[in-house]
ZAMARGU-4260 file (C-alpha; in steps of 0.2 Angstrom, whole numbers, plus 5000, padded with zeros to 4 digits):
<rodrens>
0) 4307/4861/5013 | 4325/4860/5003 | 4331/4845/5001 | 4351/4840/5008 | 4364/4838/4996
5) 4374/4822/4999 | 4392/4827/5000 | 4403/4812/4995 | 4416/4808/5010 | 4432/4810/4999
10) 4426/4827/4997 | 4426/4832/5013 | 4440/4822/5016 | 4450/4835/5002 | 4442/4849/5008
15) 4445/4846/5027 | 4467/4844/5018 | 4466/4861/5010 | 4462/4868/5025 | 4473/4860/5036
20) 4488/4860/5023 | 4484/4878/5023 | 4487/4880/5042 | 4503/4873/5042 | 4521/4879/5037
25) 4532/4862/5043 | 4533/4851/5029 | 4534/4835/5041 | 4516/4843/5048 | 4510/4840/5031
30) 4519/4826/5028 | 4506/4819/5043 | 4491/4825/5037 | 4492/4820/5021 | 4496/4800/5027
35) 4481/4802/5041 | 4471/4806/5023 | 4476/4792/5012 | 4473/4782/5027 | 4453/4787/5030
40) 4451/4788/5012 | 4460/4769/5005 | 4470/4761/5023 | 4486/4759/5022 | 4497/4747/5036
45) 4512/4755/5030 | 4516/4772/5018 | 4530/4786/5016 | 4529/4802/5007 | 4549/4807/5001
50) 4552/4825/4994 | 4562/4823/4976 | 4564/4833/4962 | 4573/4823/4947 | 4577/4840/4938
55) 4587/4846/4954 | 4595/4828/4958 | 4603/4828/4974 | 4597/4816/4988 | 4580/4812/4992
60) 4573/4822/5005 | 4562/4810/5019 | 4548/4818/5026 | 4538/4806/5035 | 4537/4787/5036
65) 4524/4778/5047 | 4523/4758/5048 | 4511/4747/5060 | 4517/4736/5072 | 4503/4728/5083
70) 4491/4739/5079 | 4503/4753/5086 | 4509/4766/5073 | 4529/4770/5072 | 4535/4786/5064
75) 4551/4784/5053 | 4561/4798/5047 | 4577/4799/5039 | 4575/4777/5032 | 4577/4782/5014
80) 4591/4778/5006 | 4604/4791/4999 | 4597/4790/4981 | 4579/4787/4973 | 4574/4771/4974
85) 4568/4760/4958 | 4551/4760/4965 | 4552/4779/4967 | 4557/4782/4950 | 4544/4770/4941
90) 4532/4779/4949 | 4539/4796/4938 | 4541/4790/4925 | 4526/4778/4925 | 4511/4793/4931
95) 4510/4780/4947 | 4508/4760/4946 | 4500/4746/4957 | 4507/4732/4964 | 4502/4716/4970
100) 4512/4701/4977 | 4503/4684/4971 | 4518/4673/4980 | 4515/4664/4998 | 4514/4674/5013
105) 4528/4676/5022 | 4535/4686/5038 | 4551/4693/5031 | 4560/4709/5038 | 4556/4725/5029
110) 4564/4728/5010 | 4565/4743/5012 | 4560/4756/5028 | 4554/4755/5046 | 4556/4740/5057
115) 4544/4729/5050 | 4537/4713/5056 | 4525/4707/5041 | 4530/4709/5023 | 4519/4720/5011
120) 4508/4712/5000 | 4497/4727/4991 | 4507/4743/4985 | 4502/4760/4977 | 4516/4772/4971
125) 4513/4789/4965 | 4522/4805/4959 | 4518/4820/4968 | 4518/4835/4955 | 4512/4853/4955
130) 4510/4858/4938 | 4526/4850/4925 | 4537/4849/4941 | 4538/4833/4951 | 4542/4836/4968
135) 4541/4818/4976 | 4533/4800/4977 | 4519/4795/4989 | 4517/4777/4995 | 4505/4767/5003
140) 4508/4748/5008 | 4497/4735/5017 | 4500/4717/5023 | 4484/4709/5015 | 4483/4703/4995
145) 4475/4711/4984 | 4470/4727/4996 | 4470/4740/4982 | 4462/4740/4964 | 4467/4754/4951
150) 4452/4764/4957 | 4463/4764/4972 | 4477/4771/4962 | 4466/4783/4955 | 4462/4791/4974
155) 4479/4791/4979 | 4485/4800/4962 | 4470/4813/4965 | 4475/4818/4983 | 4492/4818/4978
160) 4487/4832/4965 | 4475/4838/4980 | 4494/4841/4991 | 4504/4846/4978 | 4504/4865/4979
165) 4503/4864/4996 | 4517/4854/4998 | 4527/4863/4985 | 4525/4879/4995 | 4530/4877/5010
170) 4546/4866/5003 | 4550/4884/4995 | 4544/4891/5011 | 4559/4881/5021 | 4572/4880/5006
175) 4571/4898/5007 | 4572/4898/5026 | 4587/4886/5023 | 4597/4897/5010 | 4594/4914/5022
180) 4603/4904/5037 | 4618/4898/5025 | 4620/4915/5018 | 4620/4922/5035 | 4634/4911/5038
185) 4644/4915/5019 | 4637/4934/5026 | 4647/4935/5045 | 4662/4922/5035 | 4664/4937/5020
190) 4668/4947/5035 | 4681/4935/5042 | 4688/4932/5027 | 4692/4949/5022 | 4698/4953/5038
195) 4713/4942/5037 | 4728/4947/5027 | 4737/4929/5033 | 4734/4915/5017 | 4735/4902/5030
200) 4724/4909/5042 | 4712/4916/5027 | 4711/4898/5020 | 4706/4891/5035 | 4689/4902/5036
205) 4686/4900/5020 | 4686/4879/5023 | 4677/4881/5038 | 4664/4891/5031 | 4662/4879/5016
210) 4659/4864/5029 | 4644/4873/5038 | 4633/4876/5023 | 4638/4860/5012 | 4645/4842/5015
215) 4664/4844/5015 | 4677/4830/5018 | 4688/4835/5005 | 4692/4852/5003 | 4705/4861/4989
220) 4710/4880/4986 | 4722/4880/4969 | 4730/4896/4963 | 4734/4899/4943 | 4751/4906/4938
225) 4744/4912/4919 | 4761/4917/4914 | 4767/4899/4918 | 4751/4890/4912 | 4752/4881/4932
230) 4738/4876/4945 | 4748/4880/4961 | 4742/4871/4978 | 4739/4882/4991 | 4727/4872/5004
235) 4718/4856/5003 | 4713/4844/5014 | 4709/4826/5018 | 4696/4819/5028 | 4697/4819/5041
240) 4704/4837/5041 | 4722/4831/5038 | 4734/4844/5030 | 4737/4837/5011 | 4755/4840/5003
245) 4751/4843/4985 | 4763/4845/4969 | 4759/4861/4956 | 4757/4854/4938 | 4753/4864/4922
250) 4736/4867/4919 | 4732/4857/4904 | 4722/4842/4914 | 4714/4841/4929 | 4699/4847/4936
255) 4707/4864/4941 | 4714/4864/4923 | 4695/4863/4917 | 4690/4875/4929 | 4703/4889/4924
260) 4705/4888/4907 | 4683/4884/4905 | 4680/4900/4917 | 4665/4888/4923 | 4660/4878/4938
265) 4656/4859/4940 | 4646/4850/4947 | 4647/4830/4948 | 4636/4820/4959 | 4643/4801/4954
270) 4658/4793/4948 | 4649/4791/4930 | 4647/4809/4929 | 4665/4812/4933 | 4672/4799/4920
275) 4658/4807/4907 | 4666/4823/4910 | 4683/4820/4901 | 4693/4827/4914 | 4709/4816/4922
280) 4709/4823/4939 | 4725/4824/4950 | 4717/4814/4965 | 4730/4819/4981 | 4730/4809/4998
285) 4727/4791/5006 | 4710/4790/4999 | 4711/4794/4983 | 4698/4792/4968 | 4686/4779/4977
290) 4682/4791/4993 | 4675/4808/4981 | 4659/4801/4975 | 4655/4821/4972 | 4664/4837/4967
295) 4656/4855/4966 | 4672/4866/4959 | 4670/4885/4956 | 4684/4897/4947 | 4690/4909/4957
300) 4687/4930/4949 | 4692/4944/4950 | 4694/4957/4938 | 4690/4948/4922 | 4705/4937/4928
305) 4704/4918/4932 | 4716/4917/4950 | 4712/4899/4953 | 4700/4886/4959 | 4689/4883/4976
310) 4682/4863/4975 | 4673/4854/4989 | 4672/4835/4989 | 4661/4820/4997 | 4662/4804/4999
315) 4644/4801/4995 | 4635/4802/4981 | 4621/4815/4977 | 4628/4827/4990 | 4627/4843/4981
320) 4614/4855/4970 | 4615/4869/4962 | 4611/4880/4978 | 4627/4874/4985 | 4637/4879/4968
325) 4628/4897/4970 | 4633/4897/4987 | 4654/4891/4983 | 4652/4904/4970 | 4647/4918/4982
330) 4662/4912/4992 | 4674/4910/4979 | 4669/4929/4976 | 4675/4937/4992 | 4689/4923/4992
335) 4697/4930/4976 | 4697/4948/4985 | 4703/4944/5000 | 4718/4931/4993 | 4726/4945/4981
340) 4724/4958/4998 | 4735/4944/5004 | 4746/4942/4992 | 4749/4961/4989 | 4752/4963/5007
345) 4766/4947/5008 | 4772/4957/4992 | 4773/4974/5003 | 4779/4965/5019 | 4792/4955/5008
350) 4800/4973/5000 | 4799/4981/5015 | 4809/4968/5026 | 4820/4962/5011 | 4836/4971/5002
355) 4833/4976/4985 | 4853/4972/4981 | 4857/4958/4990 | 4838/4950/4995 | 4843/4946/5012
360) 4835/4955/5025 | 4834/4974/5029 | 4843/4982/5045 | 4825/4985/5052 | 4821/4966/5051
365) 4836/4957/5054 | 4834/4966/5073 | 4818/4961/5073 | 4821/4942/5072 | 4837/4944/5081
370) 4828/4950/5096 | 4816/4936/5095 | 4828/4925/5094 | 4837/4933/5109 | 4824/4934/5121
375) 4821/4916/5116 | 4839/4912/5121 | 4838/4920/5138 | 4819/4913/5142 | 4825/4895/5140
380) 4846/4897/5143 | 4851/4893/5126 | 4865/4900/5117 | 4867/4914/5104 | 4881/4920/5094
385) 4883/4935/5083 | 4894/4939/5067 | 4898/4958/5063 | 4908/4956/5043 | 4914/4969/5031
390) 4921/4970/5014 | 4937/4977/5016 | 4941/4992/5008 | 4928/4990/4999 | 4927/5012/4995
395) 4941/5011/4986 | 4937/4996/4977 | 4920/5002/4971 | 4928/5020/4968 | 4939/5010/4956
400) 4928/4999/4946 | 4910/5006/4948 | 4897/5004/4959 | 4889/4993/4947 | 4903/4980/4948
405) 4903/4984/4968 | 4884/4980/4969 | 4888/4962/4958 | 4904/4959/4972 | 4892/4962/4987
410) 4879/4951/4979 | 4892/4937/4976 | 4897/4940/4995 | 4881/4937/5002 | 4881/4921/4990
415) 4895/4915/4999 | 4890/4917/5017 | 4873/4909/5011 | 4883/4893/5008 | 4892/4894/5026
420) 4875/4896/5036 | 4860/4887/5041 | 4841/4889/5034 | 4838/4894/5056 | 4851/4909/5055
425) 4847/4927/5054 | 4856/4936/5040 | 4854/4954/5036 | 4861/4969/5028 | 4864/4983/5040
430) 4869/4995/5027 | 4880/4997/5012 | 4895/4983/5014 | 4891/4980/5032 | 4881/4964/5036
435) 4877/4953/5052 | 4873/4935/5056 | 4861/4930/5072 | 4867/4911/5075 | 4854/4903/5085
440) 4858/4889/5098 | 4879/4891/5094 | 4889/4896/5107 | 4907/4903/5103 | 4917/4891/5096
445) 4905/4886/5085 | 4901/4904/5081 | 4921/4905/5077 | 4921/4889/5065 | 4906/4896/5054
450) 4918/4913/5052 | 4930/4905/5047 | 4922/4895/5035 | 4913/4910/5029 | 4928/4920/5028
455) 4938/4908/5017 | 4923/4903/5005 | 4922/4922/5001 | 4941/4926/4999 | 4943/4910/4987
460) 4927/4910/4979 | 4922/4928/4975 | 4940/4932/4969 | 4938/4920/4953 | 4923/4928/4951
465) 4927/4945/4953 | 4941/4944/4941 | 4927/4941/4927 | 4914/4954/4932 | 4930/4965/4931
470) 4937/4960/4915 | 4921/4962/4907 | 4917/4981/4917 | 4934/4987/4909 | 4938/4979/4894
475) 4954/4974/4901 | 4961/4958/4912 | 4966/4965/4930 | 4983/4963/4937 | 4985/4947/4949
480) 4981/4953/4967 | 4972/4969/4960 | 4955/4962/4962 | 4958/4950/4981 | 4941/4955/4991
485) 4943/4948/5009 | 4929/4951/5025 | 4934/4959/5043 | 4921/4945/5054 | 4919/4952/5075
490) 4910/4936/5083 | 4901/4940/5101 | 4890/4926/5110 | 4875/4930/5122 | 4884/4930/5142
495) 4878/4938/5159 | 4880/4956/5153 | 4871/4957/5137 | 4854/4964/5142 | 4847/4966/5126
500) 4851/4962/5110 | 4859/4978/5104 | 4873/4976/5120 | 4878/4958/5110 | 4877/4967/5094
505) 4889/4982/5100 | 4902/4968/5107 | 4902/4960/5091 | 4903/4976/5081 | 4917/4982/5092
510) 4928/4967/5090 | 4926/4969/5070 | 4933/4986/5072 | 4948/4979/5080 | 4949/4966/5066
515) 4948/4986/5056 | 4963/4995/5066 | 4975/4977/5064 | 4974/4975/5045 | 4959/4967/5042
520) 4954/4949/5034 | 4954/4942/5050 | 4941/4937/5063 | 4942/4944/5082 | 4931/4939/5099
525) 4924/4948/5109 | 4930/4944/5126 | 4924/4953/5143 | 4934/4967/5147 | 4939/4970/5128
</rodrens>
């Protein structure tokens, strides 16, 4: 007959949490069955277990806290507070400590979780550690003296060492789950991104994407002009999501100046690491240095080229690890790329609806906006006015002197009606001396004051000009007279038998040409019936 052998109850009280810790993949899961353990194996009225890794930093991560009120058990969740507590850290860096309050009971609220009735009289604090990694603190707290001794300790510490790989595993297990779902959103927001050749629209992704993987209340995108050593402000915001105005400043300070010129991202979870850091940063809005209690800042790359910075702020402290640097860097990667698509295509769309002479719009684009601005007028009865000018004689002239002084005299032109017209008018170049003027909300009379005024600018002001430019082409002063340039200006505004925009630009192109046939520098109207 064989004897039994005597199997000590923590034993099966271990093995029973292997197997059950085993089983399970939800860290709050095991969260429960590792308090239900230290409860049949030492009693507890109160306990927590917290996730926390010192090397990592960042906020500590609740998993479950449970407290006792009449007998009953209440589950707590998110009651820790957003940095490690001093109990939490003694217990790192102590291997675990006991402690006992020797004062006169007293009911007092709780110090520091759950809704507590009684105050805690015996504590035991632990590290939880798998291997040289500490990956949190387990505590358990009764409302009686002197209810744990350090053999208590002891049994806590060795089912702490008993849950740690478990616990360890399916913290991996969900961080990895957690870092698949936020690159699935970085993965469907690269194709966003990429999609949109506007830098508003395109900043706007890229802000909305960095708010639904990281905290955000701050957000900045910075450009670098390296051949002017400048951090330019392309889009930041405030919270809460207000549009920040923001002035460019060289790059020899700040924390987009670090980033450009260090080619390396930051990271700063505190005030203290931020003054540490050296940097004087450029805070912008209402809220200024106070609110960022965080900053994760990446370099934007492309090509071996630094094209400026991508930072994301908070107003807490500890709200960002290095997983959400990887994943602002991964953004900032496909941001670079789509930014300079964006900036080659305004560079293209600007060349192609801009004169190379002059810089003022090309024919196709001036009729563009002109019949925007047309349809915009009939939709909502507003009035609309159109200038047809001329350089007179302007063959001859050029023939004369060479088109190189011609293309300086049409350039000075086009200065000159620039100073007779408004930011909101639509001025083009139709083709070599010929040029138009879309004049929104201006009815005729008005439309006739701005020629006028155009007209005289450019026979008083380009003619002291011209003279020079001449003198200097031909090595001799010009005859007085010799050099007058003067503009031929038909004026049309929009009535009941303009149709379309190319009816109200013929009746102001015809009354130019009758300015043409009675000796030009002069300004004629088109009238119905003309």
């Amino acid at each position: 007959m064989k004897s039994s052998t005597f199997v000590p109850h923590s034993e099966l009280v271990f093995a029973r949490l292997g197997k059950e810790l085993s089983a399970t993949a939800r860290a709050v899961a095991a969260a429960e069955i590792i308090l239900d353990a230290a409860n049949e194996l030492i009693g507890w009225d109160a306990c927590y277990l917290i996730l926390y890794d010192p090397q990592q930093g960042g906020r500590p991560r609740p998993l479950l806290a449970m407290d006792t009120i009449n007998s009953q058990r209440v589950v707590e969740y998110d009651v820790v507070p957003e940095k490690p507590s001093e109990n939490m850290l003694r217990a790192i860096r102590e291997d675990g400590f006991l402690s006992l309050y020797e004062g006169t009971f007293e009911i007092a609220p709780s110090l520091s979780f759950g809704n507590r009735k009684q105050r805690t009289l015996s504590q035991l604090f632990v590290p939880v550690r798998s291997g040289e990694r500490t990956i949190g603190v387990l505590s358990i707290q009764s409302y009686r003296k002197h209810a744990y001794t350090e053999s208590s300790l002891e049994t806590l510490k060795t089912l702490a060492n008993h849950c740690a790989g478990a616990l360890e595993r399916i913290w991996a297990q969900e961080a990895l789950t957690l870092m698949a779902e936020r690159l699935k959103v970085l993965y469907q927001a690269a194709h966003a991104v990429s999609a949109s050749l506007d830098m508003e629209e395109l900043c706007d992704a890229i802000h909305c994407t960095v708010e639904k993987v990281m905290p955000c209340e701050d957000f900045v995108i910075d450009g670098y002009n390296a051949e002017t050593n400048e951090i330019v402000p392309i889009y930041a915001i405030e919270f809460p999501r207000k549009r920040v105005a923001t002035e460019k400043y060289f790059a020899d300070h700040g924390l987009a100046g670090r980033i450009v010129h260090s080619r390396k991202p930051v990271l700063f979870n505190s005030l203290e690491e931020m003054d540490k850091s050296g940097i004087t940063f450029e805070f912008y809005g209402s809220n200024g240095k106070e609110a960022s209690q965080s900053i994760v800042a990446v370099p934007m790359l492309l090509h071996g080229k630094v094209g400026g910075m991508i930072s994301a702020q908070s107003y807490k402290p500890d709200a960002y690890t290095k997983d959400d640097q990887y994943l602002l860097e991964l953004l900032a990667s496909h941001a670079a790329i789509a930014m300079e698509n964006s900036r080659l295509f305004t560079t293209i769309q600007y060349l192609a609806d801009t004169d190379p002479l002059t810089g003022i719009l090309t024919r196709r684009k001036f009729y563009e906006l002109a019949e925007r601005e047309f349809n915009h007028a009939k939709r909502y009865t507003r009035p609309l006015s159109v200038m047809m000018l001329d350089v007179d004689e302007f063959k001859k002239f050029n023939d004369r002197f060479g088109h190189h002084v011609g293309d300086l005299v049409l350039k000075l032109v086009v200065l000159q009606c620039k100073l007779s017209l408004r930011e909101v008018d639509i001025f083009g170049r139709l083709g070599g001396e010929e040029f138009s003027v879309a004049l929104p909300n201006t009815d005729l009379e008005r439309a006739v004051q701005v020629a006028e005024r155009l007209s005289r600018l450019v026979k008083e002001a380009v003619l002291n000009e011209a003279e020079n430019l001449f003198e200097m082409a031909t090595g001799e002063k010009p005859e007085k007279d010799s050099v007058k340039i003067t503009v031929s200006i038909g004026v049309a505004a929009c009535d009941d038998s303009c149709k379309n925009i190319d009816v109200l630009m013929d009746h102001a192109d015809r009354a130019m040409y009758s300015v043409k046939n009675k000796g030009r520098n002069q300004i004629s109207v088109w009238r119905n019936g003309q």
